[in-house]
Residue, then its C-alpha position, 0 to 999 in steps of 0.5 A: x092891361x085890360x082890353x075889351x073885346x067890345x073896342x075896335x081900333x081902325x087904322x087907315x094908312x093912306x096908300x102913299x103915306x106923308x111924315x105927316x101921316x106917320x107922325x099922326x100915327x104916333x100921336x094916337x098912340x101916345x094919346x091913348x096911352x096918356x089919356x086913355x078913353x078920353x081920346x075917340x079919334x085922331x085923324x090927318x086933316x087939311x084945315x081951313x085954319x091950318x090946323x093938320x090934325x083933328x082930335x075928337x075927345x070925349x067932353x070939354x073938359x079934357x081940351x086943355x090936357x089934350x093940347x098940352x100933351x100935344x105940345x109934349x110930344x112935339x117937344x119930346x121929339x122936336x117938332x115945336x109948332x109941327x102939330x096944328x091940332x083941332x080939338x074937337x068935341x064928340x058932340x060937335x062932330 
């Protein structure tokens, strides 16, 4: 494992944290692991789509593998249709 001292990985644990809130937590962890750099950021959010989580990714070119590792994770720990994910790219944000 190759880590880099010029990373910063920031955690904000709300003071009264959700399932929701823990579940986004472990969804970071396995898209990092899974997609590596291609994952800037992954946050709780209240869409006016309904989408609850926002994914910042790197290019455009990685939508469609992040959202299929999203539906992987909730099938791994059965939570179908529990993740309504924004993706979003680093230059919309």
């Amino acid at each position: 494992m190759n880590i880099s001292l010029s990373t910063t990985l920031r955690v904000i644990i709300p003071k009264r944290p959700t399932d929701l809130d823990i579940l986004v937590l472990e969804l970071s962890a396995y898209l990092a692991k899974k997609l590596k750099s291609k994952i800037l950021r992954v946050e709780r959010i209240s869409g006016w789509d309904g989408s609850n989580v926002r994914i910042v990714v790197s290019d455009f070119e990685c939508v469609y593998e992040v959202l299929e590792a999203v539906e992987e994770f909730e099938r791994e720990n059965n939570i179908l249709g529990t993740i309504a994910p924004e993706v979003v790219i680093k230059d919309e944000i």
